[in-house]
C-alpha positions, 0 to 999 in steps of 0.5 A: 146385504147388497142388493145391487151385487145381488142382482148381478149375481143373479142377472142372466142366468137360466132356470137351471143355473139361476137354481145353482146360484139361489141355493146358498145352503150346503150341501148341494150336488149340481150335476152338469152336462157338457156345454152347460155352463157350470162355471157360470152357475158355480161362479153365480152362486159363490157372488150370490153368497158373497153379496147375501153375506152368507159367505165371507170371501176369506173362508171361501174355497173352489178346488179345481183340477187344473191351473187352467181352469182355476184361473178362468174361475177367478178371472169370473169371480174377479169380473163379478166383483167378488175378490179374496176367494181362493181358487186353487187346485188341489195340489196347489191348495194342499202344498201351501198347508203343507208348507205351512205346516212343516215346521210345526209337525215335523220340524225343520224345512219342507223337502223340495218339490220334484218337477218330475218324476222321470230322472229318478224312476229311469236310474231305478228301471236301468238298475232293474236291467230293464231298457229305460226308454222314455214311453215306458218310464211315463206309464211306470210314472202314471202308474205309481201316481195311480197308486199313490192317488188309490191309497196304496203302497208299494207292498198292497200294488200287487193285490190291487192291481189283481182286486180292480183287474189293473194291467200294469204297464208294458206287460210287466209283472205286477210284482216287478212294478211294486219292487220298481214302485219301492225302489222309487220311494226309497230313492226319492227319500234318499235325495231328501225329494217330495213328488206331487202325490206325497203332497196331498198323502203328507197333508192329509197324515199332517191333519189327521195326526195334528187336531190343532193345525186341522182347526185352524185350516177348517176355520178358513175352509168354511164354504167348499165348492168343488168343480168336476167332482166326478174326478175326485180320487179317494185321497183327494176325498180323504182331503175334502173331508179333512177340510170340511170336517163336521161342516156340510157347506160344500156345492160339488159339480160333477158329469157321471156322463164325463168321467174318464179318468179312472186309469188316474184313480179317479173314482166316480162313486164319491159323485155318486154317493154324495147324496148318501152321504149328505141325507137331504142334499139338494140335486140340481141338474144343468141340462140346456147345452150351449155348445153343441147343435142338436144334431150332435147332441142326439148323436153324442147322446145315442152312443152314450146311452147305447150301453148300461146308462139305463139300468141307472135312470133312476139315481139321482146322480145320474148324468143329464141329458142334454137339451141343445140351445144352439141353432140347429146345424148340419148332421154330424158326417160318417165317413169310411175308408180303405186305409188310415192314410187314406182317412188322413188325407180326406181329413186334410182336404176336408179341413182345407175346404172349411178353412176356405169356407171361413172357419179359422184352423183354430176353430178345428180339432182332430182328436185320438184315442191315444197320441201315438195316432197323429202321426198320420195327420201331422203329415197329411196336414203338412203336406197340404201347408195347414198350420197344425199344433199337437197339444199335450206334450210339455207344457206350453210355458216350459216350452224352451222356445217360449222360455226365451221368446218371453225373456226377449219380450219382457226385455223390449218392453223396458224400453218400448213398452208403448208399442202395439203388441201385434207389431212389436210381438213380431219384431221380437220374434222376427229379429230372433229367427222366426218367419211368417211362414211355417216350415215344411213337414213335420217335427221339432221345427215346425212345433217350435214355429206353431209356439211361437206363432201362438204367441203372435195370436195371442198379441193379436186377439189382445189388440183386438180385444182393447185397442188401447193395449200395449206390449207393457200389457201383453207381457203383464197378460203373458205372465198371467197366462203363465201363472195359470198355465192357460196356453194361447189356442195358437193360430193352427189345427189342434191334435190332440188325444181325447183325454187331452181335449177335455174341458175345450171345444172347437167349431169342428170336431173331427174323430177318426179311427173309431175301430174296435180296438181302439175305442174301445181299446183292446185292453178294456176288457170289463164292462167297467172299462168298456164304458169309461170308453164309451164315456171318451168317446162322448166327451170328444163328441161333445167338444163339437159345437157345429161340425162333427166328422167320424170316421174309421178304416178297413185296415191300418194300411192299403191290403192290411187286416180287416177291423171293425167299426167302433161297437158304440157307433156301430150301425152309422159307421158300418152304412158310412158312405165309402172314399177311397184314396 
C-alpha cells in the first residue's frame, strides 16, 4: 500500500467524486451528469485502487467508446502515476483477442479489416438497380451496423425493424434492406473481408465456443471500469459479461439523461438494470456541474424534465440532476426569426461581436440537428470572413491535406528538429502553399485551409504550454494525437450536428432551427423516439459553459410555410423577441 499515491488519488475530489474513488469493491454504478467530472472520479478510483494494491494494473481494463476519449483517459492515469492499465475502446479491446485468438479457434490468418464499408455495399445497391449515391449507401451502412450491434441478421432484419417500429433508410422496404444487408454479407465473405461489427460478433462466438482461451482473457479482465455505459448495445454487453464472467468487479459510468444513440443500437436498459443485475450494487451520483452556469442548467434542466422524466424519479438509475458549481452568467437567449437565412446571419453578427468582445472562435459552436443544416452558416460565416470548421466529416488524420502536411513536418524535423514548433510549423506549411489568410467562401479549399491551420493552433498552444518544446516534440505530439484520433480544436467556429458534439463544450453554444420537425424529427413518432430527442437537445445545451443562444424561424425561406417552435422549449421560443433580416 502506498500512502502517499493514495493521497494523491484522493487529493481534490469533491464529496460525490471522492465517493466514486473510495469505493474499491465492484460492482458500482456511478450515474454522471454532464459537466460533472466523471473521468476524474473514474480515473481517481482506478489510481486509488492501484496504490490500495486492490488492483494489479495488469488485470485492469477501462473501455471507452472512442479513441479520443480512451487517450484522455490514459494521459490521467499517466499523470496520476498509474502505468500499464489498459485503456481501449471496445473494438480496439476486442480486435486484438481476435487477432490472438484466430490461429488457435479457427486456424490459419485472421481476414483483413475493412476501413470502410461503402465499396462494397455501393457494388451490391448498383446490382439492386437502385442509384448509389453516397447518402444513401451511408444509411444502408449505419443501418447494417444497426443490425449487427442488435444481434440481428439479415433473414430477422424485417421482423425487427417491424417489432421496434425502425424505418429503414431512404423509405425502403425493409425486405429490399435485408436482401441488400444479405448481399453485403455474402460479398464481404467472398473477398475474404472482417468489418468493425464482425470483430466484436466473431470474439464474442470465439469465447463462447472456446472455455480456455475465455479463461485466460478473464484471468487478465479482472477489474472492468466501463465509461458512457448508458451506450453499451446488446453485443457489446454479451462481450462484457464474456470478459467479466463470474466476476462482479466492474464500475460502469453512465447518463440515462445522455443517451442518444439508440438509432446506433445503443440500449440504455443494460444502465438501467445494472442494479437488478448485480443485487447490492452501489449507486453513486455526480451531480456538482462544472460546466455550465446555472443559468443554463435551469434552462437545459427544464426542456429535459418537461416530458416522461418524472413517472421515473424513483429509479435508481435515473439521471441526476445537475447542481451548477459555475459563477453564475447571462440567461441563455431566445431568438426568432422570419426566415433561416435570416437566423444564419444574426448568427454570424452575433458571433462576430463575441469574437470582438474577446472570446476565441474556438470557443464558439453552432450545432444542428442533422448535417445537412450548415449550409446556411458556412455562407453567412463566410461572408462575414470567421474562420469556421465543420467537424464530422472524415477524420481529421485521414484527412489528404494532413496526411501530407505531417510527411513535410516529420521530414524537417530530421533536420531542424531545434526549431520552435510556431515558426517552423509555418515554414513547412508556408512553403507548401497555405496562407495566413483564409480563402473566400465556402467549400473544399476553405475546409482544407481550416486543417491546416488547426495544425498551426496546435503548434502554438504546445509552445505555450512549454516553452522549451521544439518541432521534434510537435510531431512526437502530432503522432500522439493521431494514435488517439484527438484532433486539434483548430483556430475556427465549430459546426457541427448534435450527435457529433457529444463529449465537447465551447464557451458558446448557439442552437438554432429548434422547429418542430426538426427537433424533434418528423420521424420520431413514438414517445420512445421523441425523448431520445429531447435527450439531444439536452446534450447540445449542455455542451455550453457560459453562453446559450436558441433560436428557430417561421419558414425555411422569406413567404415559405409557417412551423412551429420546438415543442420542448415551446413557450420561450414562442415569447422570443422577433429580428427580421
Amino acid at each position: 500500500m502506498d500512502t502517499r499515491r493514495i493521497d494523491a488519488a484522493l487529493a481534490d475530489l469533491d464529496p460525490e467524486q471522492r465517493a466514486v474513488a473510495t469505493s474499491l469493491d465492484g460492482p458500482v454504478l456511478v450515474i454522471a451528469g454532464a459537466g460533472t467530472g466523471k473521468t476524474t472520479a473514474i480515473t481517481h478510483r482506478v489510481a486509488h485502487a492501484v496504490a490500495a494494491g486492490r488492483q494489479d494494473p495488469a488485470e485492469t481494463v477501462a473501455l471507452t467508446f472512442t479513441t479520443r476519449a480512451a487517450g484522455n483517459m490514459s494521459r490521467r492515469l499517466a499523470d496520476l502515476g498509474v502505468a500499464n492499465v489498459r485503456v481501449r475502446t471496445f473494438h480496439s479491446a476486442a480486435l486484438r483477442q481476435l487477432r490472438w485468438a484466430w490461429p488457435a479457434a479457427v486456424g490459419g490468418q485472421m481476414p483483413e479489416l475493412m476501413a470502410t464499408k461503402f465499396g462494397l455495399l455501393r457494388a451490391v445497391v448498383t446490382k439492386e438497380g437502385i442509384p448509389a449515391d453516397a447518402a444513401l449507401i451511408r444509411d444502408l451502412a449505419s443501418e447494417i451496423e444497426w443490425g449487427k450491434a442488435v444481434q440481428v441478421g439479415p433473414d430477422g432484419y424485417p421482423d425487427q425493424v417491424a417489432a421496434v417500429g425502425r424505418q429503414p433508410p431512404a423509405k425502403l422496404e425493409a425486405e429490399l434492406v435485408a436482401r441488400i444487408y444479405r448481399s453485403y454479407e455474402q460479398a464481404k465473405r467472398d473477398a475474404g473481408r472482417l468489418d468493425f461489427e464482425d470483430v466484436l460478433l466473431l470474439t464474442v462466438a470465439i469465447l463462447e465456443e472456446r472455455a480456455d482461451l475465455r479463461d485466460r482473457v478473464q484471468q487478465s479482465f479482472r477489474h472492468l471500469t466501463v465509461d458512457e455505459y448508458q451506450d453499451v448495445s446488446a453485443i457489446q454487453q454479451r462481450l462484457l459479461d464474456l470478459w467479466l464472467g463470474d466476476s462482479d468487479d466492474i464500475c460502469v459510468v453512465g447518463d440515462p439523461n445522455q443517451t442518444i444513440y439508440s438509432f446506433a443500437g445503443a440500449e440504455a436498459a443494460h444502465l438501467r438494470q445494472f442494479p437488478g443485475r448485480y443485487p447490492g450494487a452501489r449507486v453513486l451520483k455526480l451531480v456538482r456541474c462544472y460546466r455550465c452556469s446555472p443559468e443554463i442548467v435551469t434552462v437545459a434542466t427544464r426542456a429535459l424534465i418537461g416530458g416522461n422524466q418524472p413517472k421515473v424519479r424513483k429509479d435508481p438509475a435515473v439521471g441526476a440532476r445537475l447542481i451548477s458549481q459555475c459563477e453564475s452568467g447571462p440567461d441563455p437567449r431566445f431568438v426568432v426569426f422570419d426566415s433561416e437565412v435570416a437566423e444564419a446571419r444574426w448568427a454570424a453578427r452575433e458571433i462576430s461581436r463575441l469574437i470582438e468582445s474577446g472570446v476565441e472562435a474556438k470557443e464558439i459552436a453552432i450545432l444542428v440537428r442533422i448535417n445537412s443544416a450548415t449550409g446556411a452558416f458556412e455562407s453567412a460565416l463566410g461572408s462575414a470572413r470567421i474562420p469556421y470548421a465543420v467537424r464530422g466529416g472524415r477524420r481529421f488524420f485521414e484527412r489528404p491535406e494532413i496526411k501530407r502536411a505531417v510527411v513535410l513536418l516529420r521530414a524537417s524535423a530530421r533536420t531542424k528538429s531545434d526549431e520552435r514548433p510556431g515558426v517552423a510549423v509555418r515554414n513547412v506549411l508556408l512553403a507548401d502553399g497555405w496562407r495566413p489568410d483564409p480563402p473566400a467562401g465556402v467549400g473544399a479549399s476553405r475546409e482544407t485551409w481550416e486543417s491546416l491551420a488547426a495544425l498551426v493552433a496546435l503548434a502554438d498552444e504546445l509552445e505555450a504550454r512549454d516553452g522549451n518544446s521544439r518541432l521534434a516534440d510537435y510531431c512526437a505530439e502530432v503522432e500522439r494525437r493521431a494514435a488517439d484520433q484527438d484532433a486539434p480544436a483548430g483556430v475556427g467556429v465549430t459546426l457541427a450536428s448534435l450527435h457529433a458534439a457529444k463529449g465537447l463544450e465551447w464557451s458558446a453554444v448557439f442552437l438554432p432551427n429548434l422547429v418542430d420537425g426538426m427537433i424533434p424529427l418528423s420521424y420520431a413518432a413514438d414517445e420512445a423516439s421523441i425523448e431520445e430527442e429531447r435527450r439531444l437537445l439536452y446534450v447540445g445545451m449542455t455542451r455550453a459553459r457560459r453562453q446559450l443562444y436558441l433560436s428557430w424561424a417561421h419558414s425555411r425561406v422569406p413567404g415559405g410555410r409557417r412551423r412551429s417552435p420546438s415543442r420542448f422549449l415551446a413557450d420561450e421560443l414562442s415569447k422570443a423577441n422577433e429580428i427580421r433580416a
